[in-house]
C-alpha positions in Angstrom: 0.0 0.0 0.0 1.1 3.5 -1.0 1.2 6.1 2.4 1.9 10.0 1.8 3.7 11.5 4.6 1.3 11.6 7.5 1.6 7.6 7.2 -2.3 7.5 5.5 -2.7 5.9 2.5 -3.1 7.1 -0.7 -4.6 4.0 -2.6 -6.8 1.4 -2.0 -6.0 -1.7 -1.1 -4.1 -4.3 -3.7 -6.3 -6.9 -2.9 -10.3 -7.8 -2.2 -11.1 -9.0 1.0 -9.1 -7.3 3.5 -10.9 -5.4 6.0 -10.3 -3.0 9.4 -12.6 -3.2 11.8 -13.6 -0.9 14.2 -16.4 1.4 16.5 -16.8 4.5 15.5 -16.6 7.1 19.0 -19.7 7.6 20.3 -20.9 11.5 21.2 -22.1 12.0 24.6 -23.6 15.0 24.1 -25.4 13.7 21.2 -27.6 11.0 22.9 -29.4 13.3 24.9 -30.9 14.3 21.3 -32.6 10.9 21.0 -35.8 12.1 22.1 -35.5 15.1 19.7 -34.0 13.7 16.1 -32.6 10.6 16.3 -29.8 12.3 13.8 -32.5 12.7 11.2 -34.7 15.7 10.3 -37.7 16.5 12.4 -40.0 19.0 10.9 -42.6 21.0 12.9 -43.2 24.7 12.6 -42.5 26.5 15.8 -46.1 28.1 17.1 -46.6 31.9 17.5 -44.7 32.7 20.7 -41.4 31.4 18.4 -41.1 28.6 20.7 -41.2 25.0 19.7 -41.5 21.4 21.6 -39.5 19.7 18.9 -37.1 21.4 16.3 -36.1 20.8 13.1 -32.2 19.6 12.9 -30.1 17.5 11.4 -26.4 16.2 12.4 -27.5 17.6 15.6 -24.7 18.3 18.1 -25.6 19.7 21.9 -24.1 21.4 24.7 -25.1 23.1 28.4 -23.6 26.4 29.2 -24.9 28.6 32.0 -27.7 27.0 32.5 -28.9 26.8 29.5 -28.5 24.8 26.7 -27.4 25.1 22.8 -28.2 22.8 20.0 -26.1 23.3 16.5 -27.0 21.9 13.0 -26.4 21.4 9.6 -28.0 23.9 7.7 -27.5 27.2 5.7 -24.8 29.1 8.1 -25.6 26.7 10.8 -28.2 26.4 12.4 -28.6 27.2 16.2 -31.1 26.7 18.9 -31.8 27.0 22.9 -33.3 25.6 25.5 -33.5 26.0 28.9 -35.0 22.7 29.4 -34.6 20.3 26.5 -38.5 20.4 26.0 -39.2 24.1 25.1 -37.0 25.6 22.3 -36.3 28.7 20.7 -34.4 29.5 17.4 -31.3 32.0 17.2 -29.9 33.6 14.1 -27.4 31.2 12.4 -23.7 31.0 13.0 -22.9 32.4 9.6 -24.2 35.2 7.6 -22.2 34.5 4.8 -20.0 31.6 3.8 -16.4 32.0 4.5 -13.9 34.0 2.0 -11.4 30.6 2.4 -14.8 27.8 1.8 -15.6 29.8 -1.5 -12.0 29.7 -2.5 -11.5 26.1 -1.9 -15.4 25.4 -3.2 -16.3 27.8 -5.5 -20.0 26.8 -5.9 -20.3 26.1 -2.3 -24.0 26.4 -1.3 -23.6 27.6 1.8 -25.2 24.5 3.4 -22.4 24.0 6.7 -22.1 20.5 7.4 -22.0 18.4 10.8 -21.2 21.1 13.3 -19.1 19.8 16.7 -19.2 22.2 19.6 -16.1 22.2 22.3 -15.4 24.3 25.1 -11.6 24.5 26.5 -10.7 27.3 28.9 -13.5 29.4 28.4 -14.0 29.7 25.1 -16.4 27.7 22.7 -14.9 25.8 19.9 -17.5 25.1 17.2 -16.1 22.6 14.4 -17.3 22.6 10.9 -17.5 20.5 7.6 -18.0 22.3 4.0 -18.0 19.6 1.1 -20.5 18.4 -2.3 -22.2 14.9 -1.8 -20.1 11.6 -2.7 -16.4 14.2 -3.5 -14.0 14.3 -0.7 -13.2 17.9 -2.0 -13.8 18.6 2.0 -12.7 20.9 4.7 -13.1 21.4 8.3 -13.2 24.9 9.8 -13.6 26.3 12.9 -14.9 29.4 14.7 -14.7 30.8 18.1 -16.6 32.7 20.6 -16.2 33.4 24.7 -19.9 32.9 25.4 -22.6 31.2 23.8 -25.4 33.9 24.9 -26.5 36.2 22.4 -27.3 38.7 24.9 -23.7 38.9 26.4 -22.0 41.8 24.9 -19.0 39.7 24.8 -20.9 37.3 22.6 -19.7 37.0 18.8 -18.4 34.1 16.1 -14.6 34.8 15.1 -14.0 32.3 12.4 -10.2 31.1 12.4 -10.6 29.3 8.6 -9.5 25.9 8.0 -8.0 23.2 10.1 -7.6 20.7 7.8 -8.7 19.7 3.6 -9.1 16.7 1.7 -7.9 16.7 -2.0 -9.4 14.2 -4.3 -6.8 11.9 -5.8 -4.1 12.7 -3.4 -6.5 11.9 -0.1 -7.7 8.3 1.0 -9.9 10.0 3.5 -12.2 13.1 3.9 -12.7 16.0 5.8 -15.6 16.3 7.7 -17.5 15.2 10.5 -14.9 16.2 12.8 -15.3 15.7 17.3 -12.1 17.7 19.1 -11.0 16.6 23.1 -8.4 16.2 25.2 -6.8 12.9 26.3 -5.4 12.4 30.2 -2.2 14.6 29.0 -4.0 16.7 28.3 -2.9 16.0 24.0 -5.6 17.7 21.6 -7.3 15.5 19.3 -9.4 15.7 15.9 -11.3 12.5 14.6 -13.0 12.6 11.5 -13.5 10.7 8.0 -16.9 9.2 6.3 -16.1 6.7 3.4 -12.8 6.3 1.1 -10.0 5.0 4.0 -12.3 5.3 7.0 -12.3 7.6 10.3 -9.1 9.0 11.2 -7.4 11.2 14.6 -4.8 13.6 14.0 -3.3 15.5 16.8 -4.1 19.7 16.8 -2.1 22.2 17.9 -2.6 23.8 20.9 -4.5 26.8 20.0 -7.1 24.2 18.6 -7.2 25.7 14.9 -4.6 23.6 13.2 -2.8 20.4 12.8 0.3 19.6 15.1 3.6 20.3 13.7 5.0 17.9 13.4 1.5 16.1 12.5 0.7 12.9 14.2 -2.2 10.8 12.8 -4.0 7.6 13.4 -6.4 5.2 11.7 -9.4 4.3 14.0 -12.0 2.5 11.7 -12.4 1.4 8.1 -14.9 -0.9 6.3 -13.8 -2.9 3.5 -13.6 -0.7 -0.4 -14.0 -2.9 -3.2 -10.1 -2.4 -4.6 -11.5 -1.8 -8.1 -13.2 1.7 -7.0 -12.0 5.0 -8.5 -9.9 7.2 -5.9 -11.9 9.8 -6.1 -15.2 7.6 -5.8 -16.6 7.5 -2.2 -17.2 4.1 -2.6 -19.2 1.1 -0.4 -16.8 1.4 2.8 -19.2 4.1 4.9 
């Protein structure tokens, strides 16, 4: 098998019938949603008052911060909502007005539709973890923006976006970027996993700011199905 430098291959495998097994890492925070979406789409329009019992999400990711709590979602600039109790929720205004200057560089007919948000809080300020792509291309990034509070209301309150932690180039990448979930092991060691078809879920190590890869970079295979070895490269393939 052909590797590139971070050690990841860059083919597929020679020869059918080999496979990797593993269990993709399961998100806390994203089982308390099981009552909500079940990772699919629930529609139902919010009633007068702008509040809602249920909400409609998808790729939902969740987190409680001052009491309250925040729920993020693929969507046109992210979506975002609150809750003070899991059962009544109101919307607030999306993460992004615009797409990014660096997605539209590296996806020109980006559609603004922000993949597979992960939220992460570290010292006080709120990590929130992004995926820009097209359907079955691993053309992908993952972005990240910033902000010290998660309450609108707080004057301190506002997204900085820091661009892009990591791409995937088609043809020269076994893997792709998105889907990514940041924490810290017991040293205290920064960690990204990500991937979704081609070579499987992967971990690289970030830096300590949390907006980049390591330098040096350290990465790690966690779990890949078998892909047929006849596949394209740049096909996504059977192996999600």
């Amino acid at each position: 098998m052909r590797t590139d430098a971070a050690g990841l291959p860059t083919r597929a495998p020679a020869r059918p019938g080999r496979t990797r097994n593993g269990t993709r890492r399961h998100r806390p925070a994203r089982s308390l949603l099981a009552t909500l979406a079940v990772g699919l789409a629930l529609v139902l329009p919010a009633p007068a008052s702008g509040q809602a019992d249920e909400v409609p999400i998808h790729d939902p990711v969740l987190i409680e911060a001052d009491s309250r709590f925040y729920l993020f979602g693929t969507a046109p600039g992210i979506t975002v909502w609150t809750s003070p109790d899991l059962e009544s929720w109101r919307p607030l205004p999306p993460v992004f007005d615009e797409t990014p200057g660096w997605v539209l560089e590296l996806i020109p007919e980006f559609d603004h539709n922000i993949w597979a948000p992960d939220i992460y809080e570290h010292d006080g300020t709120y990590y929130l973890y992004y995926s820009v792509s097209q359907f079955g291309r691993n053309g992908s990034a993952i972005g990240v923006a910033t902000t010290p509070t998660l309450d609108p209301e707080d004057p301190e309150f506002g997204w900085t976006d820091h661009g892009m932690v990591l791409k995937s180039v088609p043809g020269r990448d076994m893997w792709n970027a998105i889907d990514a979930h940041v924490l810290h092991d017991r040293d205290g060691t920064p960690w990204m996993s990500f991937g979704s078809h081609w070579g499987g879920i992967k971990l690289v190590q970030l830096d300590e700011e949390l907006t980049g890869v390591a330098s040096p970079p350290t990465w790690r295979g966690i779990a890949a199905r078998h892909r047929y070895w006849k596949l394209d490269e740049r096909d996504a393939g059977d192996s999600a």
